[in-house]
Biotite code that builds the C-alpha atoms (Angstrom):
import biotite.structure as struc

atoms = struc.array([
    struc.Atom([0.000, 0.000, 0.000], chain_id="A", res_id=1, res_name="UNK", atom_name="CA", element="C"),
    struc.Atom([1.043, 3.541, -0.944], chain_id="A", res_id=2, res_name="UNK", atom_name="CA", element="C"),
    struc.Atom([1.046, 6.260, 1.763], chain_id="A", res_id=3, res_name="UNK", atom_name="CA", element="C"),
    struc.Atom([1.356, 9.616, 0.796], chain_id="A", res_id=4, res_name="UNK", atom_name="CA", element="C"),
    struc.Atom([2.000, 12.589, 2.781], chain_id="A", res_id=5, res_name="UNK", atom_name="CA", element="C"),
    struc.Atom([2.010, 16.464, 2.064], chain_id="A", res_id=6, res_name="UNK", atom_name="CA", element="C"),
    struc.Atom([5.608, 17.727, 1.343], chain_id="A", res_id=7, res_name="UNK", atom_name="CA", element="C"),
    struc.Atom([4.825, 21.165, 2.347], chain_id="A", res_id=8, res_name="UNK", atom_name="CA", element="C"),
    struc.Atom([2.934, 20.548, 5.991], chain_id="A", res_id=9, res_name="UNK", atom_name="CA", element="C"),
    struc.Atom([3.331, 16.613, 6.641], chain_id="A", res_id=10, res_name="UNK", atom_name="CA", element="C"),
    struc.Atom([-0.081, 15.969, 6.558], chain_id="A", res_id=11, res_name="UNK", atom_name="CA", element="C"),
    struc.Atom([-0.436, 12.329, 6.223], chain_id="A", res_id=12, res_name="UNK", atom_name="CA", element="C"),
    struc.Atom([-2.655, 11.548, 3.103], chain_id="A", res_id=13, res_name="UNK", atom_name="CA", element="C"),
    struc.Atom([-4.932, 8.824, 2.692], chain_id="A", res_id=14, res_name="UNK", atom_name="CA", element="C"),
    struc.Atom([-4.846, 7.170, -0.820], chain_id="A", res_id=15, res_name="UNK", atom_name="CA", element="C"),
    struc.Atom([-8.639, 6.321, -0.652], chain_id="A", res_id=16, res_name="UNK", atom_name="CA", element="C"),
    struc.Atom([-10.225, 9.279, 1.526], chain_id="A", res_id=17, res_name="UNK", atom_name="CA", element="C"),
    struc.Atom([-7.969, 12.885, 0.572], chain_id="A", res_id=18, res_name="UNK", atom_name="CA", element="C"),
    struc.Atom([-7.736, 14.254, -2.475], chain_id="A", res_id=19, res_name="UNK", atom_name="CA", element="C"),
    struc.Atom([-3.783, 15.062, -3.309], chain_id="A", res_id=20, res_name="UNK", atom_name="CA", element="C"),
    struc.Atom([-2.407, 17.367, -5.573], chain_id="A", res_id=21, res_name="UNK", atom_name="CA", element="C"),
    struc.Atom([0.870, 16.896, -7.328], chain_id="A", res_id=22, res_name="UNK", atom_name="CA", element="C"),
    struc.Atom([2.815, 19.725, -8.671], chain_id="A", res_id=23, res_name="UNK", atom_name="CA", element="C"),
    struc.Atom([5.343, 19.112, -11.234], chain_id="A", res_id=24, res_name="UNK", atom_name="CA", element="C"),
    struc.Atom([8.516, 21.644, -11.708], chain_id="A", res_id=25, res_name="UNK", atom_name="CA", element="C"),
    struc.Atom([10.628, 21.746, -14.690], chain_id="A", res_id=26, res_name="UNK", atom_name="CA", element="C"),
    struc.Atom([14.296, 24.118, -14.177], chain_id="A", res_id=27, res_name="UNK", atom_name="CA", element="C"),
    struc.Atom([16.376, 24.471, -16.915], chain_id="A", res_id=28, res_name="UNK", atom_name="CA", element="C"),
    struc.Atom([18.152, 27.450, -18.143], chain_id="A", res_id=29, res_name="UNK", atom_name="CA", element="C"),
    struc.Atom([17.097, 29.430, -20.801], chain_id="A", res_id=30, res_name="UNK", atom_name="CA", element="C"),
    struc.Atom([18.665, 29.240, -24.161], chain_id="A", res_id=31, res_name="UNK", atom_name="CA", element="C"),
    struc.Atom([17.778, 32.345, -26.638], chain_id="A", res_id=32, res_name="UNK", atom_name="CA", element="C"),
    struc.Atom([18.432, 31.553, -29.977], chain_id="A", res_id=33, res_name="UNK", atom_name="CA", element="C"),
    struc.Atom([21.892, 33.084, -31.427], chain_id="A", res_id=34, res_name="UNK", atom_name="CA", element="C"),
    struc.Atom([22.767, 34.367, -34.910], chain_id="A", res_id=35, res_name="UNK", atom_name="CA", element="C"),
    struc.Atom([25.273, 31.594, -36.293], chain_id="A", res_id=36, res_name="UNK", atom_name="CA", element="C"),
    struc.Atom([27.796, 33.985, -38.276], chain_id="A", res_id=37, res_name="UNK", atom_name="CA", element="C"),
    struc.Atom([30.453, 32.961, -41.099], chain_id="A", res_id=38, res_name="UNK", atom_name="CA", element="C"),
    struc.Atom([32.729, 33.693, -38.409], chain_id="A", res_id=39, res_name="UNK", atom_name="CA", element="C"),
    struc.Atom([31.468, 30.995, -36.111], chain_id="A", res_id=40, res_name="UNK", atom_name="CA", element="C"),
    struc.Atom([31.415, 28.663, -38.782], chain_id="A", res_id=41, res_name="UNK", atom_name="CA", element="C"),
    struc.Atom([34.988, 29.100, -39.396], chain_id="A", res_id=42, res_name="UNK", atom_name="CA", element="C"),
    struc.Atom([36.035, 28.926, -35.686], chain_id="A", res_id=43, res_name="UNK", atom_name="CA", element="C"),
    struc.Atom([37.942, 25.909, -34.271], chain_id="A", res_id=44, res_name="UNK", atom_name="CA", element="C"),
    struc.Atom([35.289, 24.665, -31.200], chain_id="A", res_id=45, res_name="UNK", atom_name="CA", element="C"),
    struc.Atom([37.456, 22.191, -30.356], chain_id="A", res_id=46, res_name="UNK", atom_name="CA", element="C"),
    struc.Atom([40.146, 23.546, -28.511], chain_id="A", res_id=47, res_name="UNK", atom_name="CA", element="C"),
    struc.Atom([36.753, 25.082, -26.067], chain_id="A", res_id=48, res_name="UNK", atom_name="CA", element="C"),
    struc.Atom([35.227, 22.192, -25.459], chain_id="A", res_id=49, res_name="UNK", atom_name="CA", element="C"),
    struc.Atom([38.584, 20.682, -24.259], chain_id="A", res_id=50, res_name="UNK", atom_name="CA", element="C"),
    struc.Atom([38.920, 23.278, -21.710], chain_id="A", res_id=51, res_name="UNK", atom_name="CA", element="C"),
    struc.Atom([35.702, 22.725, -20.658], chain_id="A", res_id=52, res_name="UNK", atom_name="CA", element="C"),
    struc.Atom([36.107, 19.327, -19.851], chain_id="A", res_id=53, res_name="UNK", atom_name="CA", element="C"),
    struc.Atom([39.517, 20.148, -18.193], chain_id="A", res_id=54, res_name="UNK", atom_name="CA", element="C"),
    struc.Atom([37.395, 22.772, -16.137], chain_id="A", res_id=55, res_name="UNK", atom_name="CA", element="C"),
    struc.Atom([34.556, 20.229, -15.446], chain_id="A", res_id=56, res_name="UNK", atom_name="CA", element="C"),
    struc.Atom([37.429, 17.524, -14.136], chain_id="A", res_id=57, res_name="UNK", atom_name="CA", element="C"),
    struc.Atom([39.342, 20.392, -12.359], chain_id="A", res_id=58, res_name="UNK", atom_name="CA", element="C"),
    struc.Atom([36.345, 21.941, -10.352], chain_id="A", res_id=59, res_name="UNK", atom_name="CA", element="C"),
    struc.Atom([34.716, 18.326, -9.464], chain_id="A", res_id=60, res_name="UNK", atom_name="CA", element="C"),
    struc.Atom([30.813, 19.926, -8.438], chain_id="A", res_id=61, res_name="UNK", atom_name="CA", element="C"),
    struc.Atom([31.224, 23.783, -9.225], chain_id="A", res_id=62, res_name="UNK", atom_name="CA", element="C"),
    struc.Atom([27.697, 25.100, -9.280], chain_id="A", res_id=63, res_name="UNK", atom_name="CA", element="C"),
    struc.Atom([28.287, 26.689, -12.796], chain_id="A", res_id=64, res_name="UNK", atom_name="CA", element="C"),
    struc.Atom([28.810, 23.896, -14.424], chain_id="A", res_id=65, res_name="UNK", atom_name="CA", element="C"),
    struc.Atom([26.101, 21.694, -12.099], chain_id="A", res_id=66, res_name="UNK", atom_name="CA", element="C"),
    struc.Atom([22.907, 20.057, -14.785], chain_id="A", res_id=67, res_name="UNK", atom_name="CA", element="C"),
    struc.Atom([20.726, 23.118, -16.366], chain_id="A", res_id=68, res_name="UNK", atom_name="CA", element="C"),
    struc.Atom([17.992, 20.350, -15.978], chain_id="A", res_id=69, res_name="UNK", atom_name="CA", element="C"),
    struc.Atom([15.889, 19.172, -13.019], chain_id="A", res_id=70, res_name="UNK", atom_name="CA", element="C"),
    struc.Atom([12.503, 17.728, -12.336], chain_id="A", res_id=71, res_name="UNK", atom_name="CA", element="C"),
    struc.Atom([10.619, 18.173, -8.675], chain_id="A", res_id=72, res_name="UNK", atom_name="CA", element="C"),
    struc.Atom([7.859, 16.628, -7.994], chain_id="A", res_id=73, res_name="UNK", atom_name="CA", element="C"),
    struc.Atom([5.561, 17.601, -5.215], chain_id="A", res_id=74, res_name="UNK", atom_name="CA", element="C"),
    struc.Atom([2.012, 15.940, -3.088], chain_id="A", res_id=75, res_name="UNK", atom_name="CA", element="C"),
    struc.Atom([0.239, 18.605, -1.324], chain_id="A", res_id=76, res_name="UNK", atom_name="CA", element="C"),
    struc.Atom([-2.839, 18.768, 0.258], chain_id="A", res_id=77, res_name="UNK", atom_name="CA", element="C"),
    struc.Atom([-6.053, 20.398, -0.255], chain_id="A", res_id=78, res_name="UNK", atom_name="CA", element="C"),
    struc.Atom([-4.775, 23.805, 1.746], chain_id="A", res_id=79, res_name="UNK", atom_name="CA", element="C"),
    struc.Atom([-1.355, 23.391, 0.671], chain_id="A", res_id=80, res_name="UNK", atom_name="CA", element="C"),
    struc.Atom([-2.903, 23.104, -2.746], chain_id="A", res_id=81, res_name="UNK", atom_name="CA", element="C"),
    struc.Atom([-4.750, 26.713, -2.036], chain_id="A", res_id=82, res_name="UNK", atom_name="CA", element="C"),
    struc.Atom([-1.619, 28.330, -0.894], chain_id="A", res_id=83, res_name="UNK", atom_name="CA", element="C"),
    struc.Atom([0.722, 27.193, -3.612], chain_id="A", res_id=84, res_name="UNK", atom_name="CA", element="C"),
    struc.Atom([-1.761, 28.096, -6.238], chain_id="A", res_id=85, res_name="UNK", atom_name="CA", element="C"),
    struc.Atom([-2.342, 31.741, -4.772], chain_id="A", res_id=86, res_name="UNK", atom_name="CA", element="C"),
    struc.Atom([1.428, 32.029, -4.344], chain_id="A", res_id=87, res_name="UNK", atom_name="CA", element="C"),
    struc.Atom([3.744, 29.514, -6.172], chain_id="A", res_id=88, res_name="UNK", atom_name="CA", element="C"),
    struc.Atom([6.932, 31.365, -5.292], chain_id="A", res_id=89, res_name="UNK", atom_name="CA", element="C"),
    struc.Atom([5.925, 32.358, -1.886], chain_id="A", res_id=90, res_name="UNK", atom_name="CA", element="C"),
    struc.Atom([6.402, 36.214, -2.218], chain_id="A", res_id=91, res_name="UNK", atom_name="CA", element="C"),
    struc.Atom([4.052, 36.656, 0.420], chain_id="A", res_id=92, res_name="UNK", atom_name="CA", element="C"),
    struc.Atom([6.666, 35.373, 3.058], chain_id="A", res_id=93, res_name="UNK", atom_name="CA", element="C"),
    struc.Atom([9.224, 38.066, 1.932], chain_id="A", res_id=94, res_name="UNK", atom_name="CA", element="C"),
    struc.Atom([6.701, 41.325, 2.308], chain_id="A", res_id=95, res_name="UNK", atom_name="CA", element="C"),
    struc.Atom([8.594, 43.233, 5.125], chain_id="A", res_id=96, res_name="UNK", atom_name="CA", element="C"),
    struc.Atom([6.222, 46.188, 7.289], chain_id="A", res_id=97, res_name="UNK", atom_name="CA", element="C"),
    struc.Atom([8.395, 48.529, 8.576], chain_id="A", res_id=98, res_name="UNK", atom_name="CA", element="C"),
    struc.Atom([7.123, 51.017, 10.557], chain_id="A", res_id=99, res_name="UNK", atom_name="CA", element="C"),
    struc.Atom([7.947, 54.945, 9.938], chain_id="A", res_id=100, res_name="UNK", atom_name="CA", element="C"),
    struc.Atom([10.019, 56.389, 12.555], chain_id="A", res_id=101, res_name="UNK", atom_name="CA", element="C"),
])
């Protein structure tokens, strides 16, 4: 048997008696489209994309050069559901009231 709970309060969700959202997440980074020139074309890559590697085995796990793509998968509840929905990046949580001295 499956059990389920929700990943953003710990509710514990029953498979047969709560209704559970899922929420999917895609990251990647974004690629605009570039102009290929007759310049590029004529440009030896290969002497890059051996540094690159000799970066990649030199750093081990640097952050810049860490996968541009990841999946996240989420179960939330019914509230948690309401929340996320009204505020998927949680901006709410960052609103500061100062006071005026």
């Amino acid at each position: 048997m499956l059990h389920f709970s929700c990943d953003l309060c710990g509710k514990e969700l029953q498979p047969h008696d709560d209704r559970r959202y899922v929420v999917k997440i895609e990251v990647y980074a974004a690629s605009d489209p570039h102009e290929i020139t007759e310049d590029d074309l004529d440009d030896d890559h290969l002497e890059s994309l051996s540094d690159l590697l000799q970066q990649i085995e030199e750093n081990g796990g640097d952050d810049e050069l860490a996968p541009v793509y990841k999946q996240i998968r989420y179960d939330l509840c019914p509230d948690c559901h309401k929340k996320f929905v009204r505020d998927p990046l949680n901006k709410e949580a960052h609103k500061f009231d100062f006071s005026e001295n």
